[in-house]
C-alpha positions as CSV (number, residue, x, y, z in Angstrom):
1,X,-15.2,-26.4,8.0
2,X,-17.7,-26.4,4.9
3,X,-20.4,-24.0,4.7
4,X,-23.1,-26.1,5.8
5,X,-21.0,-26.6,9.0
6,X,-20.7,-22.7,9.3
7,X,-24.4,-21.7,8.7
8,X,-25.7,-25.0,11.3
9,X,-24.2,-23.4,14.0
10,X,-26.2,-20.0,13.5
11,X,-29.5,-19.7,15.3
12,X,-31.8,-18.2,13.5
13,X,-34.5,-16.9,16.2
14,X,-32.1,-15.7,18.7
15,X,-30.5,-12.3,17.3
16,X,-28.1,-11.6,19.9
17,X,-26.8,-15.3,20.0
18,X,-27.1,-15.2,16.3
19,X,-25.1,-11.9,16.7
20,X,-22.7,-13.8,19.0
21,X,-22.4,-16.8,17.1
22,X,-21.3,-15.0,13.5
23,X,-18.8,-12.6,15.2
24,X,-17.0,-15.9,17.0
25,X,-17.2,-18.4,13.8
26,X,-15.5,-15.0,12.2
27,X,-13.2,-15.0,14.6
28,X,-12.2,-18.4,14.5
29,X,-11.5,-18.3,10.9
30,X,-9.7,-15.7,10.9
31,X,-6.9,-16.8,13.5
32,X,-7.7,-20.8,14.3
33,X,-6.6,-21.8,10.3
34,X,-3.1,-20.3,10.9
35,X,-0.1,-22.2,12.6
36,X,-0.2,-19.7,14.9
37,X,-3.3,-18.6,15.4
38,X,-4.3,-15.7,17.7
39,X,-0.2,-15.1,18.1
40,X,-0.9,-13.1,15.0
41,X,-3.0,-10.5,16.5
42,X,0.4,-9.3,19.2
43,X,3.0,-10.4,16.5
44,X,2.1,-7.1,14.0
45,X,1.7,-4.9,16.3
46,X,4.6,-5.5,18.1
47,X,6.7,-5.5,15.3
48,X,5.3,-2.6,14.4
49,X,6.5,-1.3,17.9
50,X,9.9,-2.0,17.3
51,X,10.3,-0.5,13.5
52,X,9.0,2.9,14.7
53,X,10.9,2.8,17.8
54,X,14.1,2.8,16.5
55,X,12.9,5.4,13.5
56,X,12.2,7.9,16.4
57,X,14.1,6.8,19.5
58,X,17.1,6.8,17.4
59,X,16.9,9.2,14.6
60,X,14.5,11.5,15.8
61,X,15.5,11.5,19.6
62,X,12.0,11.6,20.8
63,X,11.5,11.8,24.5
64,X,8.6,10.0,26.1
65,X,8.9,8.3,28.9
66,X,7.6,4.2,28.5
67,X,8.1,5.0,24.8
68,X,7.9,1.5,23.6
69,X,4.7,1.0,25.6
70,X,3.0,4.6,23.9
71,X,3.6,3.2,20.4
72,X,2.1,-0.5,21.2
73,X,-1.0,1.2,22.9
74,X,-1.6,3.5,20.0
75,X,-0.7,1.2,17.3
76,X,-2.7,-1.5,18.8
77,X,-6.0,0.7,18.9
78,X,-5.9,2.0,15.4
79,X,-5.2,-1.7,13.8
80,X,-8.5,-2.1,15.4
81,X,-10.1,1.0,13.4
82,X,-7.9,0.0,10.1
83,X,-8.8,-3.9,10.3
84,X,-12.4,-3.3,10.8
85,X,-13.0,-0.6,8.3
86,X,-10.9,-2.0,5.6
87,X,-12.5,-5.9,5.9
88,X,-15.9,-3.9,6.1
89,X,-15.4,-2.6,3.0
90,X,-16.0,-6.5,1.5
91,X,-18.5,-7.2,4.5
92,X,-21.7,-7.5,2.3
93,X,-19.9,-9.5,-0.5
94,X,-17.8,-11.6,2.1
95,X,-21.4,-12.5,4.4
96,X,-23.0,-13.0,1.1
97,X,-23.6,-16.6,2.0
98,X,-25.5,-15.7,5.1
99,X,-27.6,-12.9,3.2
100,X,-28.7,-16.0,0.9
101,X,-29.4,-18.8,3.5
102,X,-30.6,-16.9,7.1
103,X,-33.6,-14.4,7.3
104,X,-31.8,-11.7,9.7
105,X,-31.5,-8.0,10.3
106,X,-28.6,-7.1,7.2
107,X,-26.8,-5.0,9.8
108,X,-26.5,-7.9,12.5
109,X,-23.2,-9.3,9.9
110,X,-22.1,-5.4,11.0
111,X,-22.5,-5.9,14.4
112,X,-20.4,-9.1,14.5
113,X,-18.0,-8.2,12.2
114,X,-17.0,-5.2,14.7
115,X,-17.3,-7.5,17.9
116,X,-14.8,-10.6,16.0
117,X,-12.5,-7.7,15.3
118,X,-12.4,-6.3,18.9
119,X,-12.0,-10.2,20.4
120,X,-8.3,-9.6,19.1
121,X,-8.1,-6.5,20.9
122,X,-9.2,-8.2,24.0
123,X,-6.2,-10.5,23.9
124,X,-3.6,-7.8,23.3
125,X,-5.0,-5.6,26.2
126,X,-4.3,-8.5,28.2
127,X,-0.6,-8.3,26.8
128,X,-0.6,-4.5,27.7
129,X,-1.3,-5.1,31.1
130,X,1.2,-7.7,31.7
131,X,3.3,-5.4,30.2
132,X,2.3,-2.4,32.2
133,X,3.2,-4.7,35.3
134,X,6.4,-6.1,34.0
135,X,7.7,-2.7,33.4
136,X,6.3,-1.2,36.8
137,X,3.7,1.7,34.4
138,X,1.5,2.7,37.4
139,X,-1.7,0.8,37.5
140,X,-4.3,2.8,38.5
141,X,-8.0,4.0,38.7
142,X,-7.1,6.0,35.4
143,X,-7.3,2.3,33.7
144,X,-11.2,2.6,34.0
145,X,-11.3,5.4,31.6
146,X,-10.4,2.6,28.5
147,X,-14.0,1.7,28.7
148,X,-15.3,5.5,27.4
149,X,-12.1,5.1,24.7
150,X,-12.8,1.7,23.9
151,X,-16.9,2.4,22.8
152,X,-16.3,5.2,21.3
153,X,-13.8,3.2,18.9
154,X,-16.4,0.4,18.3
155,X,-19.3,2.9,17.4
156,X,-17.5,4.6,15.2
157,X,-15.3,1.5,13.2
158,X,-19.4,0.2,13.0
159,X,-20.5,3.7,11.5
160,X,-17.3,3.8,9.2
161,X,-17.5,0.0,8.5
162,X,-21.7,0.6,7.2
163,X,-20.8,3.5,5.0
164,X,-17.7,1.6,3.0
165,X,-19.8,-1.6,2.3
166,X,-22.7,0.5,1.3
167,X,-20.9,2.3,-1.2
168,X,-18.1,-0.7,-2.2
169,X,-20.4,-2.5,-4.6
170,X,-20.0,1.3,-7.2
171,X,-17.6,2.9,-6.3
172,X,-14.8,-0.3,-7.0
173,X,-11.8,2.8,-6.5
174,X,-12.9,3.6,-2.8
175,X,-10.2,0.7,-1.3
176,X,-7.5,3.1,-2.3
177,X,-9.0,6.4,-1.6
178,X,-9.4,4.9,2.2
179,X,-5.7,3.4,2.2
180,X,-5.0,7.4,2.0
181,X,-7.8,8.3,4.4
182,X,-6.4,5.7,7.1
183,X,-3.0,7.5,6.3
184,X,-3.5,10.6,7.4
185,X,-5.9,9.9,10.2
186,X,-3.1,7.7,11.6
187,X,-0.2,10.3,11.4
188,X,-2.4,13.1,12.1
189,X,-4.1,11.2,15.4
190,X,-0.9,11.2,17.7
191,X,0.5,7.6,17.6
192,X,3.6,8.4,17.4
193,X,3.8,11.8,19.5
194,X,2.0,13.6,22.2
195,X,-1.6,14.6,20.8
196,X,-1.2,17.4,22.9
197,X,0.7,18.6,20.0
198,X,-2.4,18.7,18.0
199,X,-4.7,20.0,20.2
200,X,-2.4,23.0,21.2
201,X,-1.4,24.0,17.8
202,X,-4.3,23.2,15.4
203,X,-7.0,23.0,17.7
204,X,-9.8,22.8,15.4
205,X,-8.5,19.2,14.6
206,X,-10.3,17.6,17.7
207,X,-13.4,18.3,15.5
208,X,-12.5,17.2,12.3
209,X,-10.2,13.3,13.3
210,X,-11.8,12.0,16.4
211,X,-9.0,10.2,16.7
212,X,-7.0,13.0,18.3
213,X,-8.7,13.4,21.2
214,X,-9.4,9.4,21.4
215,X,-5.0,8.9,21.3
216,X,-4.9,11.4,24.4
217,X,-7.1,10.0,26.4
218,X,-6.1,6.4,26.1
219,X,-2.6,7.3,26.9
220,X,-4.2,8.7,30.2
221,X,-5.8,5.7,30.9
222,X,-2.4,4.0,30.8
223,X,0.4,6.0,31.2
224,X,1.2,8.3,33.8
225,X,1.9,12.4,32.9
226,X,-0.8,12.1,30.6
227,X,-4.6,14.6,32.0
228,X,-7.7,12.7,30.6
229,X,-9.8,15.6,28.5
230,X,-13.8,14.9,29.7
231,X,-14.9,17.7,27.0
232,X,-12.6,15.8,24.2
233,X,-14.2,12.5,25.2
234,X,-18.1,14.0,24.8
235,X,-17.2,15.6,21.4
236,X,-15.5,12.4,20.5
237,X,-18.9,10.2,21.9
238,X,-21.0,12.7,19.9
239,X,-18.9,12.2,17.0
240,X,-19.3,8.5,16.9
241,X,-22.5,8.5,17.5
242,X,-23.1,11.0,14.5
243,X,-21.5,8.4,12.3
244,X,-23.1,5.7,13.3
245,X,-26.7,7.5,12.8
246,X,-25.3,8.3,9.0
247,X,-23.8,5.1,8.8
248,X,-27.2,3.4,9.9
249,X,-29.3,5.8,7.4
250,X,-26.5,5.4,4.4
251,X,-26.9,1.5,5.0
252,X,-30.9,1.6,4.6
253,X,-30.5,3.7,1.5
254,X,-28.2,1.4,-0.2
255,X,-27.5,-1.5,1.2
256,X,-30.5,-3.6,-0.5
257,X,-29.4,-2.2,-3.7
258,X,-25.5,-3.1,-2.9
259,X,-26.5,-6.9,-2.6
260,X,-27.9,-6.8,-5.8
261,X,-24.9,-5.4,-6.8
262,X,-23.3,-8.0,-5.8
């Protein structure tokens, strides 16, 4: 679809349709140009599933019950974080198109970026409770707590995702300095082992990688033997909230000045 294609179906009076309408024309060409499309989004993650199962099944003879099913839910939630933070980091220059041709709020290309992002999640949540019911995981109230978990991971990919672009445009180097960042919050959040582990040992952690307390309480929300923490999910809301208030205030500062980077 050419350009003039793209920005026709963009109202321009409407924000929240025009908010709508970016994040799903994002969506689409992101997954509808590839032979198999939206397959993609479950394909990585599950193969993802299956190389870290054997490393610690096998070799490190880790015992968690529903195992494979702890990886995929982890893994699945912090491609969401890892996606939208690192394809923010481009945002501005990638939208630049629509910063050129449509009169809008700069941050609205922020706000559908996240949502495009999160329509993949959608479709592998579905997997995850087909899988939950295949494998007879206990389907229960607990399930409800995913919609705490899954806002707290939008506001704060959105905070993260505003403070990257903002800065991109000068600081060329910061792609690789968050490839490490994304590193250690993934092996230091409890995707591949109890977060318990964390949170009894090096307790201070819940207030440095949000993350930690985010992994516990998902796995309550899908697996049994796992408590959901309230006090870890309000320090994790008020984390995310925090970010996105720096995010917002970083993105005023500079964001005028990283278009005309651009």
């Amino acid at each position: 679809m050419t350009l003039g294609k793209y920005l026709e179906k963009i109202p321009e009076n409407n924000r929240l349709e025009r908010i709508w309408k970016i994040a799903q024309v994002d969506f689409k060409r992101r997954y509808y140009n590839d032979r198999l499309g939206l397959l993609w989004a479950l394909l990585k993650p599950l193969f993802e599933v299956v190389v870290y199962y054997f490393v610690f099944k096998y070799l490190f003879k880790v015992q968690i019950e529903h195992f494979a099913f702890f990886l995929f839910s982890g893994i699945v939630f912090m491609n969401i974080f890892t996606e939208s933070s690192m394809r923010g980091l481009n945002l501005i220059r990638e939208k630049m198109y629509l910063i050129e041709n449509i009169q809008f709020e700069r941050i609205d290309i922020f706000i559908s970026h996240i949502i495009s992002t999160f329509f993949g999640f959608i479709f592998n949540l579905s997997a995850m409770v087909l899988i939950m019911l295949i494998t007879q995981i206990p389907v229960g109230l607990d399930i409800f707590y995913l919609i705490p978990v899954f806002l707290t991971f939008y506001i704060i990919s959105l905070g993260v995702s505003l403070i990257l672009a903002s800065f991109q445009p000068f600081l060329k180097d910061i792609i690789h300095f968050w490839d490490m960042i994304i590193l250690v919050t993934i092996w230091g959040s409890g995707v591949f082992y109890r977060p318990e582990l964390i949170i009894e040992n090096y307790p201070a952690a819940i207030y440095i990688n949000p993350f930690v307390g985010l992994m516990q309480n998902l796995r309550a929300a899908l697996l049994p033997n796992f408590d959901f923490m309230a006090n870890l999910m309000w320090i994790n809301l008020i984390q995310a909230l925090l970010l996105l208030v720096i995010g917002k205030w970083v993105f005023d500062k500079f964001g005028a000045l990283a278009v005309e980077k651009l």
